[in-house]
C-alpha positions in Angstrom: 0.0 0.0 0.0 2.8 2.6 0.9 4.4 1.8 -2.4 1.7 2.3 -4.3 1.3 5.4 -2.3 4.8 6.9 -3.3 4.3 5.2 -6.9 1.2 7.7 -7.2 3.2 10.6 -6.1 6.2 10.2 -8.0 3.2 9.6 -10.8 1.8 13.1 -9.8 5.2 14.9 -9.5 6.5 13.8 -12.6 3.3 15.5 -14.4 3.3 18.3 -12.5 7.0 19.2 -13.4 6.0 18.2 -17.4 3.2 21.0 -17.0 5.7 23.3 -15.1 8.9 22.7 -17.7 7.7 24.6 -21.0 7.0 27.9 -18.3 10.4 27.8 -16.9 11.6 27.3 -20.8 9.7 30.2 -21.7 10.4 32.8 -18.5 14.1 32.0 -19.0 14.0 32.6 -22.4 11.8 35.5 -21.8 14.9 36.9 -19.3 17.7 36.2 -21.6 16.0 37.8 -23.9 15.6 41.2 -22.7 18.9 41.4 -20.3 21.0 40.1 -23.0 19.3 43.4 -25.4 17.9 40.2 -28.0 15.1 42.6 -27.6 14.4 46.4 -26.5 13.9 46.5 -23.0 11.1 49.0 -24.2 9.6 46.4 -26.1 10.1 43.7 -23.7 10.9 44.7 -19.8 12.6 41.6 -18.1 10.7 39.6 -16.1 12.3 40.8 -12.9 11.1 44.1 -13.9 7.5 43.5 -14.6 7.5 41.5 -11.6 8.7 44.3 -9.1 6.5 46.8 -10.5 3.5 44.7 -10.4 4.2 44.4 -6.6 4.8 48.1 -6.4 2.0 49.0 -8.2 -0.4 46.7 -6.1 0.9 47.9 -2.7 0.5 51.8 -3.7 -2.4 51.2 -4.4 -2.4 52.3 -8.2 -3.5 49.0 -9.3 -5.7 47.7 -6.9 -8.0 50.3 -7.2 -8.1 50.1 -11.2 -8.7 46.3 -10.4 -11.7 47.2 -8.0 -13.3 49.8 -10.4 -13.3 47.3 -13.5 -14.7 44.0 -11.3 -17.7 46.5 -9.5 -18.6 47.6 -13.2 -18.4 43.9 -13.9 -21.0 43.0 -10.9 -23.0 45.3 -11.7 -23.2 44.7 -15.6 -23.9 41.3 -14.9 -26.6 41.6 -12.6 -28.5 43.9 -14.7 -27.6 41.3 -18.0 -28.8 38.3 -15.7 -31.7 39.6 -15.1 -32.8 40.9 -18.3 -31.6 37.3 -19.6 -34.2 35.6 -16.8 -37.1 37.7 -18.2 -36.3 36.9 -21.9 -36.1 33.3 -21.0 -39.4 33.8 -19.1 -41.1 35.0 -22.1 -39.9 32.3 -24.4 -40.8 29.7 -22.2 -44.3 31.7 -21.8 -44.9 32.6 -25.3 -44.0 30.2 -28.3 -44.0 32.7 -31.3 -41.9 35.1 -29.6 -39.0 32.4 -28.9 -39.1 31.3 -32.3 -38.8 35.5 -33.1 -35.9 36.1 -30.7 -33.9 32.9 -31.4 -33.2 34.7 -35.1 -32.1 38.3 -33.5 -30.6 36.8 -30.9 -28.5 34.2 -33.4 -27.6 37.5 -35.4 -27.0 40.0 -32.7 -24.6 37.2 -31.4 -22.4 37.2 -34.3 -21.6 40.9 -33.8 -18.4 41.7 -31.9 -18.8 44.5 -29.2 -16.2 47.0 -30.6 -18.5 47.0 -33.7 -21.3 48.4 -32.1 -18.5 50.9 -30.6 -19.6 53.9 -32.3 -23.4 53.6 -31.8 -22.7 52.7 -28.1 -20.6 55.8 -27.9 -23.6 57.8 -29.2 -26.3 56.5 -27.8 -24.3 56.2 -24.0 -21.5 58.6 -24.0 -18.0 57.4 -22.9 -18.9 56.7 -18.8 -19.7 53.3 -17.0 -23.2 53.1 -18.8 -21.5 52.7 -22.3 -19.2 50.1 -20.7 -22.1 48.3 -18.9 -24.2 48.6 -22.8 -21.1 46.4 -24.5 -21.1 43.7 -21.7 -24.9 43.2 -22.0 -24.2 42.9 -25.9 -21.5 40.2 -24.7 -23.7 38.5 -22.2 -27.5 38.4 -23.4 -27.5 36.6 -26.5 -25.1 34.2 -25.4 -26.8 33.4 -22.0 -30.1 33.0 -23.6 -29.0 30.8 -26.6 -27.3 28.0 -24.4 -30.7 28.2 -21.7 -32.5 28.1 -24.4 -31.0 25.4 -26.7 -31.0 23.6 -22.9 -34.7 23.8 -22.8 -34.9 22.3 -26.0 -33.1 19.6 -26.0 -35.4 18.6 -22.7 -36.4 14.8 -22.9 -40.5 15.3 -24.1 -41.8 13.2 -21.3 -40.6 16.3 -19.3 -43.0 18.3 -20.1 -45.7 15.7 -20.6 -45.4 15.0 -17.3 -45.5 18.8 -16.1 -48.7 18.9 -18.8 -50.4 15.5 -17.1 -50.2 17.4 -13.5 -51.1 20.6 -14.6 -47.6 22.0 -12.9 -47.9 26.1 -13.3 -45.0 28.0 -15.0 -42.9 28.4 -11.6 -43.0 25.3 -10.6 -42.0 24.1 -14.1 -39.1 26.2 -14.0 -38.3 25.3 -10.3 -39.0 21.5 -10.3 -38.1 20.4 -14.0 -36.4 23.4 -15.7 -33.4 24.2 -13.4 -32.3 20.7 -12.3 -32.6 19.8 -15.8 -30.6 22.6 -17.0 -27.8 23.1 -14.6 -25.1 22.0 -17.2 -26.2 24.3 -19.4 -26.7 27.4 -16.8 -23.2 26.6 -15.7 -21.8 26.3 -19.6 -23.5 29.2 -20.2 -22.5 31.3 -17.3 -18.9 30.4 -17.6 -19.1 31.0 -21.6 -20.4 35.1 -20.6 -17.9 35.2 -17.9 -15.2 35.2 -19.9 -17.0 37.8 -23.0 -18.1 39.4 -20.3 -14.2 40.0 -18.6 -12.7 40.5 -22.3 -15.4 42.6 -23.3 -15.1 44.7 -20.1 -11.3 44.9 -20.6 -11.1 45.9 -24.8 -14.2 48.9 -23.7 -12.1 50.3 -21.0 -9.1 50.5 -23.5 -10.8 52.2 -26.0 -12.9 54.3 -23.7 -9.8 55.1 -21.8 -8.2 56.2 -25.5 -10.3 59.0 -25.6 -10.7 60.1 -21.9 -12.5 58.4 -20.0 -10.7 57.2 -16.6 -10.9 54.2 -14.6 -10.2 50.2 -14.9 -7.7 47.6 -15.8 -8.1 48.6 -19.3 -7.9 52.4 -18.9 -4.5 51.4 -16.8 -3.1 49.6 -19.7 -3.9 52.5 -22.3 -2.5 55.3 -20.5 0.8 53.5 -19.7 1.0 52.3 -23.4 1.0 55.8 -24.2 3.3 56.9 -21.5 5.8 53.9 -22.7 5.9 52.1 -19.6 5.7 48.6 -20.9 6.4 47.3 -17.7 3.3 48.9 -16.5 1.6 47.3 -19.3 2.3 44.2 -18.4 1.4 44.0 -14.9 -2.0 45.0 -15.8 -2.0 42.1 -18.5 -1.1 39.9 -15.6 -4.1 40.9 -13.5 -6.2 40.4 -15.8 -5.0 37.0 -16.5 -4.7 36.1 -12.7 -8.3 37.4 -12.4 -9.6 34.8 -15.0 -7.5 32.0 -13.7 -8.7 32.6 -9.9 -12.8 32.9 -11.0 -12.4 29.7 -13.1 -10.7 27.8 -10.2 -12.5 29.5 -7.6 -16.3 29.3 -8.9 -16.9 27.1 -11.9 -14.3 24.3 -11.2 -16.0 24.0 -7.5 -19.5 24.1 -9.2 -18.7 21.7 -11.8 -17.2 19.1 -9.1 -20.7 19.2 -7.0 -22.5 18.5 -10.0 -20.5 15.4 -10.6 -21.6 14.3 -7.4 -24.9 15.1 -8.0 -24.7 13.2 -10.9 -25.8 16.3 -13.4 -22.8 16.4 -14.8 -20.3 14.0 -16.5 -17.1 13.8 -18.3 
């Protein structure tokens, strides 16, 4: 049994180090790089540099804040897209014609990336949070309701016999059958507008921050582009990563590990 035992975590070390080997390749690389001059150090700031300003900047204070002002526009933005999504759904559920109606916008409007509606957001919201908050429902919407909705769909029939044979009313329909049934897809789906939601958020606040308006991650990364600080720009590209890393294996890999218990979702 101990064998086995150390077997399993020489087994588990041995992958771990095979994950970990191409980073090391690539950060020393990345170092030789800049402090041998292979590349300008305004191009590419060493590793050792990006790393102490990232710590400088979080301690001041600098980037922490710009971190804080892009995730509350994110919270909110979502909230308001969730529940605009939950009455959408609603209706389609409610009212057949419509679905079928929606469906086809939503399909279309889906196939539109944000910074192409730039220009009418800009006009129709300005360049302040609300224009921001306008591209992440664009992001998040269509794509939530599609995967819910291709969910509901895809339902086994006798589903909704059944619901039919006991007369079950809407909100139990959506309590008792709809959302058991669905949690795969409410977690695909959620975890699919996360991430357009966090790259939307991220590509308004750069271009928003191009012409003036101040705040976020992205508005960080503009105005230090423009002041040449590359290092600067990098620790804000790091953030932004970490962020994306931490939600996924903070929130949706914990989700997805108690539906595999529950048995609602498999590999």
């Amino acid at each position: 049994m101990k064998a086995r035992q150390r077997k399993q975590n020489k087994n588990k070390l041995v992958t771990f180090l095979k994950r970990l080997a191409p980073f090391l390749v690539i950060i020393a690389l990345w170092e030789c790089a800049s402090r041998l001059g292979w590349v300008p150090k305004f191009i590419l700031p060493s590793l050792s540099t990006i790393t102490g300003t990232l710590f400088r900047e979080l301690f001041t204070g600098t980037l922490f804040f710009n971190l804080i002002r892009s995730l509350l526009i994110l919270i909110a933005g979502l909230a308001i897209d969730l529940v605009v999504s939950l009455i959408i759904i609603l209706a389609c559920i409610k009212f057949q014609s419509f679905k079928y109606f929606y469906k086809t916008v939503a399909t279309m409007m889906n196939s539109i990336p944000s910074m192409a509606l730039l220009p009418l957001i800009i006009m129709w919201f300005g360049i302040g949070d609300s224009a921001i908050i306008a591209l992440v429902t664009h992001s998040v919407v269509w794509t939530f309701t599609i995967y819910i909705l291709d969910g509901i769909n895809s339902l086994p029939k006798i589903y909704q016999e059944f619901a039919d044979n006991i007369n079950l009313d809407l909100k139990s329909r959506i309590k008792d059958i709809y959302i058991p049934a669905l949690l795969p897809n409410i977690t695909a789906g959620l975890k699919v507008v996360w991430g357009r939601a966090w790259r939307s958020l991220i590509g308004a606040e750069v271009a928003f921050g191009a012409i003036g308006a101040a705040g976020g991650l992205g508005y960080y990364i503009n105005i230090n582009r423009y002041n040449g600080d590359m290092a600067k720009v990098f620790s804000g590209i790091i953030i932004i990563a970490a962020v994306g890393l931490i939600v996924d294996l903070a929130v949706f890999s914990n989700i997805e590990k108690k539906m595999k218990k529950w048995g609602t979702l498999h590999e």
